[in-house]
N, C-alpha and C positions, 0 to 999 in steps of 0.2 A: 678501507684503504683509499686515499684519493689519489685518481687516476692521473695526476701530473705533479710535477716538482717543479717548483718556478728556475729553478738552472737549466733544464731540459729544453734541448732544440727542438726544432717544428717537424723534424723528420724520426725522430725519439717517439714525441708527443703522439705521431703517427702512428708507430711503429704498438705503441702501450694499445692503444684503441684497436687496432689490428689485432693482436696477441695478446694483448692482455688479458683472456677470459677470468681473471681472480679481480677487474676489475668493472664496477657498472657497466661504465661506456664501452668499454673490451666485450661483455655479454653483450649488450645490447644490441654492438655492433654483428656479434656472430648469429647469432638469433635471427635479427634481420634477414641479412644473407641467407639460413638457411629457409627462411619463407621462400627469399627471391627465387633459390634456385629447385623449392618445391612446386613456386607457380609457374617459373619458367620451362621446366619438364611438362608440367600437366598441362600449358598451351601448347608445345610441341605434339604432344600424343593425341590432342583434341583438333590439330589442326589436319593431322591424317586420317583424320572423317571426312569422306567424301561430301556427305551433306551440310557439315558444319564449316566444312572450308569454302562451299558455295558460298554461304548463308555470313556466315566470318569472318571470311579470307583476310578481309585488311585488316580488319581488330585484331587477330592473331599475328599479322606481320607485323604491323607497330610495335604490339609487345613484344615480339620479338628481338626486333631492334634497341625497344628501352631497355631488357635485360641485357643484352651485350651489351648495349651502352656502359649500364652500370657496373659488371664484371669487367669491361675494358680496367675501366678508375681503378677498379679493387686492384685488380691484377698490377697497376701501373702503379699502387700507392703501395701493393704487396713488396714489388721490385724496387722499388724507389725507399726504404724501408729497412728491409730487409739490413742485418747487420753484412750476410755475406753472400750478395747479389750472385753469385756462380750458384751458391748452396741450394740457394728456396729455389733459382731456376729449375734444377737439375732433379730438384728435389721428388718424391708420388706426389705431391700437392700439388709443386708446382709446375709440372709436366699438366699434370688433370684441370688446373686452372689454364692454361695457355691451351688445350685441345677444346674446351668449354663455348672459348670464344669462336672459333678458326669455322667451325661449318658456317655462321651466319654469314663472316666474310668471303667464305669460298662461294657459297652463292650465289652471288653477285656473279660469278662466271660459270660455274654448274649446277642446273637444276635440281632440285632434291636433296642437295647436299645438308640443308638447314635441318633436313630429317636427324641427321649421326648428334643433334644436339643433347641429344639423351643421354650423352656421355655426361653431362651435368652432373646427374646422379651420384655419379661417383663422388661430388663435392660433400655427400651426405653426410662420409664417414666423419666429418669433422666433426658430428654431434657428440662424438666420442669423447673431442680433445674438451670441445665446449660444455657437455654436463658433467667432465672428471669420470666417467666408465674407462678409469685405468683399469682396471681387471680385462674388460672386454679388447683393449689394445696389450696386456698381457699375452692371453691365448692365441690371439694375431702373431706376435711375435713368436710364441711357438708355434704357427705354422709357418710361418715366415723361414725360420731357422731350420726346420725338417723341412720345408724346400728345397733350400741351399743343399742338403748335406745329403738331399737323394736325387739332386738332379742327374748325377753321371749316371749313377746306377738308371734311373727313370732313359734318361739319353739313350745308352746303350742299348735297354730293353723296344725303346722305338723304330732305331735303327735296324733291328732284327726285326723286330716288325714291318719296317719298310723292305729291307730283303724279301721278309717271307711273303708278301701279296705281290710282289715284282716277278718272282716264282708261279707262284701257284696262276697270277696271270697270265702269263706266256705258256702255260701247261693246258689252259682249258682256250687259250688262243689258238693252240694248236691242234686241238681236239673237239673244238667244238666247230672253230671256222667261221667266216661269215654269214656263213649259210644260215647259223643258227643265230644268229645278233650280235658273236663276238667280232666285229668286223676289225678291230685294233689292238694290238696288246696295251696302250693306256687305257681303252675303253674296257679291257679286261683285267686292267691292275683295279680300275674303280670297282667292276663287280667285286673282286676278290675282296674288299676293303669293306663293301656293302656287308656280304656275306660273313666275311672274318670277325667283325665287331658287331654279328648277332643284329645286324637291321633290317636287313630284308625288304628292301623296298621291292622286290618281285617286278621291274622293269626290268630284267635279266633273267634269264635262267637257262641252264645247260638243257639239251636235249636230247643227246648221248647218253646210253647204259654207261659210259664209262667216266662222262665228262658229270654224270651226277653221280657216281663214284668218288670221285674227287672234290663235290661240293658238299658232299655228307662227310668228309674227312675236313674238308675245311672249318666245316661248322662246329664237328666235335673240338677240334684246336684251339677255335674262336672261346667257347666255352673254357675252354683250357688254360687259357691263359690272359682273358679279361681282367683276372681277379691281381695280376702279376704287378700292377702300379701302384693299386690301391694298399694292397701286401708292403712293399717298399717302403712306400710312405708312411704309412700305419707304424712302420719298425720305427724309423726312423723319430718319427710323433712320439713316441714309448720313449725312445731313449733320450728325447729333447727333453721332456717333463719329467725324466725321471731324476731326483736330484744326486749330485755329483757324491757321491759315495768314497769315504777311505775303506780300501782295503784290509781292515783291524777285525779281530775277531778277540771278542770279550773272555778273559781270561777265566773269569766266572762260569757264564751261560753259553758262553760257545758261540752265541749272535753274530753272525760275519755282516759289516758293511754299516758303516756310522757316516754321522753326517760330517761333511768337511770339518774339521776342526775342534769336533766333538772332544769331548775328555772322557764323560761318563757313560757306560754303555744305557741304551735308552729304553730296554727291556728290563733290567735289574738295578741300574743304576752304581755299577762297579768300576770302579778305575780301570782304565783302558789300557793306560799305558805301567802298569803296576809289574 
C-alpha cells in the first residue's frame, strides 16, 4: 500500500504516518516510538541509582530532555492531526501521552517529580494497536465492559467497607486508648484498615483481653469478605463473555438457549422455529 496519495494535505500525510500502522512509514514510525519510550523508561529507573546518578547524572538528564523533546512533537503532531482534536485529547492515549511529558516539565519547579515518568509505560500498550494482537485488545474490552457494569455493585460494597473500619475504629479507640498507641480514632480507622484487609503490619496492636477480642473478630471479617470484589467482578466477566443467547428451546432435543439469530438448534440441528 503506498503511504500517500498525491491529493492528500500535509496534515492527512501526517496524520497516515501517525496511524497508519497497515502502512511502512505508519510501522516504522510506531516501532520507533515504542524503542523511545522503552529507553526513556530504562534511563528514568537507571537514573534512581544512587551510584549511577553520581557517575551519570547529566547523561541521564539530557536524555531526558531529548525524550520529551521528542514526545513533545509527537504529541503536537498527534493533536494537530488528529481528525477530532477533543477526541484523541480526551481520549486513554491521549490523556497517557499528555501525563508522559508533564513530570519533565514540572521539574523545573519540583524536585523528583521527573521520577512519575514511568507513567511512559503505559504508552506500551500501543504494541497491541501496532502488531494487530486484536484478540488481546478483545479480552481488554471484556474487562473493560464488566468494570462498567460492576462498578455500583464494587462502589456500594466499599462504601460498607468504609463504614465498617470507621466502626470498628472508634470501638478499639475507645478500648484501647492512648495508653495503648490508639491515640486517634483516624489513627485507629488506619489500624482497622491494616487489620481488616489481612496486612498486618504489626506497628499497632490492641493490648486489651477485650480490645484483642475485637481484632480476632476483625480479622475473621477481613477474611470474610476479601473475596466479595473479586466475586462481583468474576460474575460480572462470566456474563460479559458469555454470548447473548435467545431464549428458544429446540423442539426436537429440548436444548434451551441458541445464538442470536440462530435458525437451526446447534445440538441436532432441527428447525427452531418449526
Amino acid at each position: 500500500m503506498q503511504p500517500f496519495q498525491k491529493n492528500q494535505t500535509l496534515k492527512e500525510q501526517i496524520h497516515v504516518v501517525i496511524e497508519g500502522t497497515d502502512t511502512p512509514a505508519g510501522k516504522l514510525f510506531d516501532v520507533l516510538i515504542l524503542i523511545a519510550i522503552i529507553a526513556s523508561v530504562l534511563v528514568v529507573m537507571l537514573d534512581s541509582v544512587l551510584y549511577l546518578r553520581l557517575q551519570y547524572g547529566r547523561i541521564f538528564s539530557y536524555a531526558e530532555w531529548i525524550f520529551t523533546g521528542l514526545f513533545t512533537i509527537e504529541y503536537v503532531l498527534r493533536l494537530y492531526s488528529a481528525p477530532n482534536r477533543k477526541a484523541y485529547a480526551t481520549s486513554f492515549f491521549g490523556v497517557v501521552d499528555l501525563l508522559a511529558l508533564l513530570p519533565t516539565y514540572l521539574s523545573l519547579f519540583f524536585m523528583g517529580t521527573h521520577y512519575l515518568l514511568v507513567v511512559r509505560i503505559l504508552r506500551i500498550l500501543r504494541v497491541f494497536r501496532v502488531f494487530r494482537l486484536r484478540s488481546y485488545m478483545q479480552q481488554a474490552g471484556f474487562l473493560t465492559a464488566a468494570f462498567k457494569t460492576s462498578q455500583h455493585k464494587i462502589a456500594v460494597f466499599f462504601l460498607s467497607l468504609l463504614l465498617l473500619v470507621t466502626i470498628f475504629g472508634a470501638v478499639l479507640y475507645v478500648v484501647e486508648g492512648p495508653e495503648n498507641g490508639f491515640t486517634s480514632i483516624p489513627l485507629s480507622i488506619y489500624w482497622a484498615v491494616v487489620t481488616l484487609t489481612t496486612v498486618g503490619y504489626g506497628d499497632m496492636s490492641p493490648k486489651t483481653p477485650l480490645g484483642q477480642a475485637i481484632a480476632s473478630m476483625v480479622m475473621i471479617t477481613g477474611y470474610a469478605i476479601i473475596a466479595v470484589p473479586t466475586g462481583i467482578f468474576t460474575a460480572e466477566l462470566t456474563k460479559t463473555m458469555r454470548p447473548q443467547l435467545q431464549p428458544v428451546s429446540c423442539p426436537k432435543c429440548g436444548k434451551f438457549g441458541h445464538a442470536t439469530n440462530a435458525k437451526f438448534c446447534d445440538r441436532c440441528g432441527h428447525d427452531l422455529h418449526l
